[in-house]
C-alpha positions, 0 to 999 in steps of 0.5 A: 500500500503506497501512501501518500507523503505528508506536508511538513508541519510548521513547528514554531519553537523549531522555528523560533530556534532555527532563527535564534541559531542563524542570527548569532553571527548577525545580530548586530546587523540585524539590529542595523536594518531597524535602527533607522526605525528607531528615531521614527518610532522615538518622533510618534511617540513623543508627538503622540505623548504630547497629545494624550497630555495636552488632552489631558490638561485641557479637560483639567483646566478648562475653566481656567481658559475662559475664567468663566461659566458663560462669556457674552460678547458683542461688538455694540453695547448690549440692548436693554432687553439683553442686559436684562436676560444676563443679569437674571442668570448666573450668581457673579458678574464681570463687565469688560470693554477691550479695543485696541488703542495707542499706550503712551509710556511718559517716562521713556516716551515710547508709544505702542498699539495694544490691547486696551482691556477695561475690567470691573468685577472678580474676573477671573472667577477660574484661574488667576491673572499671575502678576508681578507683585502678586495679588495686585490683580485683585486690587488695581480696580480700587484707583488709577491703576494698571496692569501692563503686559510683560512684553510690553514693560520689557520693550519699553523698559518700564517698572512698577511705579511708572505711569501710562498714558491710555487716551487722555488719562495717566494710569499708575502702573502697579503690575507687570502681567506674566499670564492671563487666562486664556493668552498664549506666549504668541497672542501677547506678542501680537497683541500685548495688553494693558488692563485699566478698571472700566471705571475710568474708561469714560475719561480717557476719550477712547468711546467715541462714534465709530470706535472699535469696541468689543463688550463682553460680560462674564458669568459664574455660577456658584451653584452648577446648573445644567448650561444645555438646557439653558443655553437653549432657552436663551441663544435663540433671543441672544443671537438675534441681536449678535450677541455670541456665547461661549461657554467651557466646552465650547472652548475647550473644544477650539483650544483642542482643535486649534492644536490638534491641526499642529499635532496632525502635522507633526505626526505626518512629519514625524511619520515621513522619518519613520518611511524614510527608515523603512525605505532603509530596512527593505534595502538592507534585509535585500542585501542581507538575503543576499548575502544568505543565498547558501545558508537558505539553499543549504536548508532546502537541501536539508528539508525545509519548505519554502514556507519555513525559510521564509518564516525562519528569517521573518522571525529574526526581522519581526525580534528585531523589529520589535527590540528596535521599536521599544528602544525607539518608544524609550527614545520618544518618552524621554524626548516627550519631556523636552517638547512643553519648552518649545510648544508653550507659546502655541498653548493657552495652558500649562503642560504637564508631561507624564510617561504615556503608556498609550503612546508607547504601545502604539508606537511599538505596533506601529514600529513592528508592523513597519518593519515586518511590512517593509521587509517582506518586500526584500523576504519573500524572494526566499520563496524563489532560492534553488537549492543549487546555490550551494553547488554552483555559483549563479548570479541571484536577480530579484527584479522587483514587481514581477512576482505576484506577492510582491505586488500585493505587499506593495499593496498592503504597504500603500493601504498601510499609509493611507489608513494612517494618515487617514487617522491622522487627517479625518479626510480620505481625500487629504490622506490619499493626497498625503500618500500619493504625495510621499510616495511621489516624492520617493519614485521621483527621488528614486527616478532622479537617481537610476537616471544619474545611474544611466547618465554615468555609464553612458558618459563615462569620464574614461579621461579622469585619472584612475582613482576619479574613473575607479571611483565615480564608477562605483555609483553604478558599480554591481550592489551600489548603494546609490537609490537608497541614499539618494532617497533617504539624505534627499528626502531628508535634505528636501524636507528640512530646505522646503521648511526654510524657503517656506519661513523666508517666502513668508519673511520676505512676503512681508519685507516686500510690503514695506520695500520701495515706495510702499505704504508702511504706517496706518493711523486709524480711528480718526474722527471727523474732526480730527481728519484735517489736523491728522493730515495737517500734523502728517504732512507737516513731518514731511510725510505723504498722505497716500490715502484717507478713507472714511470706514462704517462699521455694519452687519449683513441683516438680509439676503435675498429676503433671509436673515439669520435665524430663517437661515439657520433654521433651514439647512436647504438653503444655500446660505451659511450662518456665518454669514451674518456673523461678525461685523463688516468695515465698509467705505464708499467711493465711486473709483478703484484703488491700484489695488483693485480690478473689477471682475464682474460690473460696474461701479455706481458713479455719484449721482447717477439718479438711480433709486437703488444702492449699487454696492461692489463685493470682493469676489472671494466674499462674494463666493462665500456669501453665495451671492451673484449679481442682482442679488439684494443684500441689507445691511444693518448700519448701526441700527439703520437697514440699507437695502442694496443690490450687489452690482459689480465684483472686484479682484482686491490684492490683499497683500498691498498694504492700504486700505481693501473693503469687502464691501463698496457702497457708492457716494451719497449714502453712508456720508452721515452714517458714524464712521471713522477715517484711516490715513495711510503714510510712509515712514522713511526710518524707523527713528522719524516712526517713533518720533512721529508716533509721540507726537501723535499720541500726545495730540490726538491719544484716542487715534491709533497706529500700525507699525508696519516695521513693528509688524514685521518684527513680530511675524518674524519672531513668530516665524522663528518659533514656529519653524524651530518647532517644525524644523526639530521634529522635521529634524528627524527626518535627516537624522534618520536620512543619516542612519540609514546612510551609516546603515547603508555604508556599514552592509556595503562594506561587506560587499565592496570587502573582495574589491577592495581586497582585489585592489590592494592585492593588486598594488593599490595603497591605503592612500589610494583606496581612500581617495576611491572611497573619498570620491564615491561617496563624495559623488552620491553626497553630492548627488543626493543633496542636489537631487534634494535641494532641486526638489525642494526649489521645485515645491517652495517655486510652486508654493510661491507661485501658487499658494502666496502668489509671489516670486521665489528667489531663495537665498543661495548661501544657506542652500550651498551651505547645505550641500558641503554639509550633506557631502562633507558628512556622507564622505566622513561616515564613508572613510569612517566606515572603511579603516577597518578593511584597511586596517586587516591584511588581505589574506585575512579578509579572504580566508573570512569570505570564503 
């Protein structure tokens, strides 16, 4: 009776063992293929710990965030009807009034717009305003006295004692502030406050027609109530009259939003390093597998199934993999403790780290299961070993793609990005951009690299000397490393100079406003009476008066028939309630500005006998709005409805530093309406601006000034934190780029052994076989920075062009500066790397090999 041979049974602790013996002699090369996982796993990890942390304290310290149970704001004084309705809820009660306005310091003379905030009551009733003394917050509302941003007491090298000019009234200053509730490390350097008790506010001339004024009322309750069930008796008669409502959730809810947008980003940031890693882990498990070609056809010979050597060497990587990823989850958790210094200033709340134990746990299955992904690219070619490798010597060839499996692991690595970003971003349609993005870049830097391979070969220098020819010869020498490091240092390279012609595109946006002949000084706030003497005071510093435009402050009431609450009740229609949020500033004229271009229409002319209002909308508010032309628009101008048809659109230039309406009513209709005027001029120094400034101040307090050069200094400042925020976590990325680079050179040591051994058998020198080594990877230095460096001028003139619409000229120092870095690093990790075949005789080294 003849039976039938059984299937080999996969025994696992034989294949645990069968793994455990083949890799004594490679454990630290192993170790090598994932070590450029590490710091990818060590970058999600710390962003990831940040997160759950920052999670974590928001909830803690929500209350803190508004100082309040319930906030109401309007931009006009609240109705009779509306005090009434707050004044019957809650138990404590705050009033403020905040705009922005000109601070005089009298005893250095230096003026500064900030943020003017009149308080009267216990706020914050959550939370302190931490001053210096302490406890002055609790006690400046009893005199004259004021509280002063830190910021602002340091630019203008003031103390406690001082006194401040605020409209036409002098405040002592008794406090410097060190942090409110709410405030940010950057929201104070925009916008740096000074705090007076609201007591005072009538005297200091500040309330006029027209001004710009923000009235808010705080509520708390001393015995909790369920806020659901009362906001939704309430926001209905509220909100009629704009009057908006915050309460803890809502901005516990914001203040998560507006990080998580950053945190999103840092972690596809940090999720390019951890690719550019496994980029590295299938190139070295490929040349591993090489290197095992007779082990694996010895096991054949011996019985095992293809399955079993594959399973066998799987294990080793996934052991590897996983020792590698909990290093770089130790990594990451120690790197979590230095990220509150550099994320302060982004955060209204302190941040208290602590060792997450979630965020280590993801990063060690997202660790294993990249590495195990991204080797089986290179590992199941073991499917394809004939036994006859060990008794005959044949060149192995794995061309990637033309095995089935292959492909689906292509698949499963590209379905293993999307879902990742898609996590990260909640869109399908930004993670699959996101993926196709990356993977992009990668076919494009990989592209750019076999291209230089074919352009070597073909022009070949056969003229250069032979250490030149020998060496240049090794980009597209037999096991080269050339795609892996022009794709990894590229990518790397890439990232980090699009991060630094991003910041100086913006930079320079700005330096542009203020170059030439431009516009750099707005003075606003001017009232009707004093529009003469502002101009008259202006000129008379030999200054120009380039435009002086009338603003009226309104809101849209109607459109096309529909108000607010009809448009909020009626998802159909095909209007956003935000539309009739927020106040609109609008002018009148009957001519275009040298920043404007009509689009669509016409302009009203003055007295053209029509019985309607024609008004001009900027036509990206008019896409918003969902308006055409003929659509009927009213408008509430300050308690008076103006009914208007929208007659024409413009193209504004925002970027222009002048006065840009969103809405231009035609003259003879808003000439009675409160309004104030802007003036705009230019400023040749810096010295005439402060003098200016002060003279202005001290004749008109209640006017107000930008400062362009102010302005740039803050954007700039801004700028700076923000970019060495991105370029520590982008850093990452060329960190990484440089491990898989050692990791790259280390394994193609082993191949290059023979040649080198052949080299100095045949006479070479030590001093020669340098040079060669110097040259080669000064060649794949050179060609992996330039190839990123093109990329990324590729993608910051695209940025430019497209995005802010201005000319790309990047600045061609740091980029060359750049470039020695990246060659000078890859020639010293390549000599590095090489002493030690120089250092063993020959003999020696072939007795190992054979």
């Amino acid at each position: 009776m003849i039976t039938q041979p059984q299937k080999p049974t996969l025994k696992f602790r034989w294949l645990l063992q069968m793994a455990w013996r083949d890799s004594r002699k490679n454990r630290s090369r192993l170790f090598l293929f994932v070590s450029s996982v590490i710091l990818g796993i060590a970058a999600l990890v710390a962003i990831y710990s940040l997160g759950y942390t920052i999670e974590k304290d928001v909830d803690a310290q929500a209350k803190t965030l508004i100082g309040a149970d319930l906030v109401f704001d309007n931009n006009r004084p609240f109705s009779p009807a509306a005090q009434a309705l707050i004044d019957s809820i809650g138990d404590q009660r705050s009033r403020e009034r905040s705009f922005a306005s000109m601070v005089y310091f009298i005893k250095t003379g230096g003026t500064r717009l900030a943020q003017v905030r009149a308080l009267e009551g216990g706020f914050p009733y959550y939370g302190t305003i931490e001053t210096k003394p302490a406890q002055v917050a609790k006690t400046f509302q009893q005199a004259r006295h004021a509280l002063v941003e830190k910021t602002l007491m340091l630019q203008f090298q003031a103390a406690v004692g001082d006194s401040i000019k605020v409209g036409e009234l002098s405040f002592l200053i008794v406090g410097e502030i060190l942090k409110a509730p709410g405030k940010t490390g950057f929201s104070t350097a925009v916008a740096p406050a000074v705090w007076i008790p609201l007591q005072y506010l009538d005297a200091t001339g500040l309330l006029q027609k027209g001004s710009r004024i923000t009235y808010t009322q705080y509520v708390k309750f001393d015995i909790p109530v369920n806020l659901d069930k009362l906001l939704s008796n309430i926001e209905p008669r509220l909100e009629t009259e704009g009057i908006d409502i915050e309460t803890v959730a809502s901005r516990k809810r914001n203040t998560g939003q507006s990080f998580e947008d950053l945190n999103e980003f840092l972690q596809l940031v940090s999720f390019i390093a951890l690719l550019l890693g496994c980029i590295g882990v299938a190139s070295s498990i490929h040349i591993y597998i090489r290197e095992k070609l007779a082990s694996i056809s010895m096991l054949k010979c011996l019985g095992a199934t293809n399955r079993q050597a594959f399973l066998i060497y799987l294990l080793q990587i996934a052991g590897i993999g996983l020792i590698g990823s909990m290093i770089g989850a130790i990594i990451g958790t120690c790197i979590q403790f230095l990220l509150p210094a550099l994320f302060q200033d982004f955060l209204p709340i302190d941040i208290h780290m602590q060792v997450s134990w979630r965020a280590i746990g993801q990063g060690v299955a997202v660790g294993l299961l990249v590495s195990v992904l991204f080797a089986l690219l290179p590992l199941i070619a073991i499917r394809n070993i004939s036994p006859l490798h060990t008794l005959r010597i044949s060149e192995y060839r794995s061309r990637l793609f033309q095995d089935p499996m292959q492909w689906l692991v292509g698949s499963l690595i590209f379905i293993f990005i999307l879902g990742f970003s898609w996590l990260q971003l909640n869109s399908l349609f930004q993670a699959l951009t996101f993926t196709v993005s990356v993977i992009g870049a990668f076919a494009l830097l990989a592209g750019m690299a076999r291209l230089m391979m074919v352009l070597a070969r073909k022009f070949f220098p056969s003229s250069w000397s032979y250490l030149w020819r020998q060496g240049f010869a090794n980009l597209f020498r037999p096991n080269n490393q050339t795609v892996i490091l022009v794709v990894a240092i590229g990518l790397g390279t890439s990232f980090i100079c699009l991060l630094y012609f991003v910041q100086s595109i913006l930079t320079r946006k700005v330096e542009l406003s203020a170059s030439g002949n431009q516009p750099n000084m707005v003075i606003f706030d001017i009232q009707d009476n004093q529009k003469s003497q502002v101009a008259s005071l202006t000129r008379s510093f030999r200054l120009p008066v380039n435009q002086e435009v009338p603003i009226v402050t309104m809101r849209i009431e109607e459109i096309n028939g529909i108000n607010a609450a009809e448009a909020r009740n009626d998802s159909t229609l095909d209007i956003s309630p935000q539309a009739y949020e927020g106040e609109i500033r609008a002018s009148y004229r009957d001519s275009l500005t040298d920043s404007e271009k009509l689009s669509e229409g016409v302009l009203q002319p003055a007295n053209s006998g029509r019985d309607s209002i024609l008004v001009s909308l900027e036509e990206g508010y008019a896409r918003r709005l969902h308006v055409k032309r003929g659509d009927r628009l009213v408008f509430n101008v300050q308690g008076v409805l103006v009914s208007t048809i929208v007659g024409s659109f413009r193209q504004v230039d925002w970027n222009r530093v002048q006065t840009n309406f969103r809405v231009i009513f035609p003259t003879g209709v808003l000439e009675s309406a409160p309004k104030f005027h802007v003036l705009v001029t230019r400023v040749p120094s810096q010295e005439v601006s402060a003098k200016f400034q002060q003279a202005l101040v001290k004749s008109f307090p209640t006017v107000s000034v930008i400062d362009l050069g102010l302005i740039l200094s803050v954007v700039d400042d801004v700028l700076d934190k923000i970019g060495f925020v991105v370029r520590f976590i982008g850093g990452f990325s060329i960190v990484t780029g440089l491990v898989v680079l050692i990791a790259s050179v280390i394994i193609s040591k082993y191949q290059r052994m023979r040649e080198t051994v052949l080299l100095r058998t045949l006479g070479a020198t030590g001093k020669q076989i340098l040079v060669i080594t110097a040259l080669e990877y000064f060649f794949l230095g050179s060609l992996a920075a330039l190839t990123g460096i093109l990329l990324a001028m590729a993608g910051g003139w695209a940025l430019a062009r497209f995005s802010f619409k201005t000319n790309f000229t990047p600045a061609l120092i740091p980029v060359l500066l750049i470039f020695l870095g990246i060659c000078c690093l890859t020639v010293i990790i390549g000599l590095f790397n090489s002493r030690d075949i120089l250092n063993r005789p020959p003999l020696e080294v072939l007795q190992n090999d054979l």
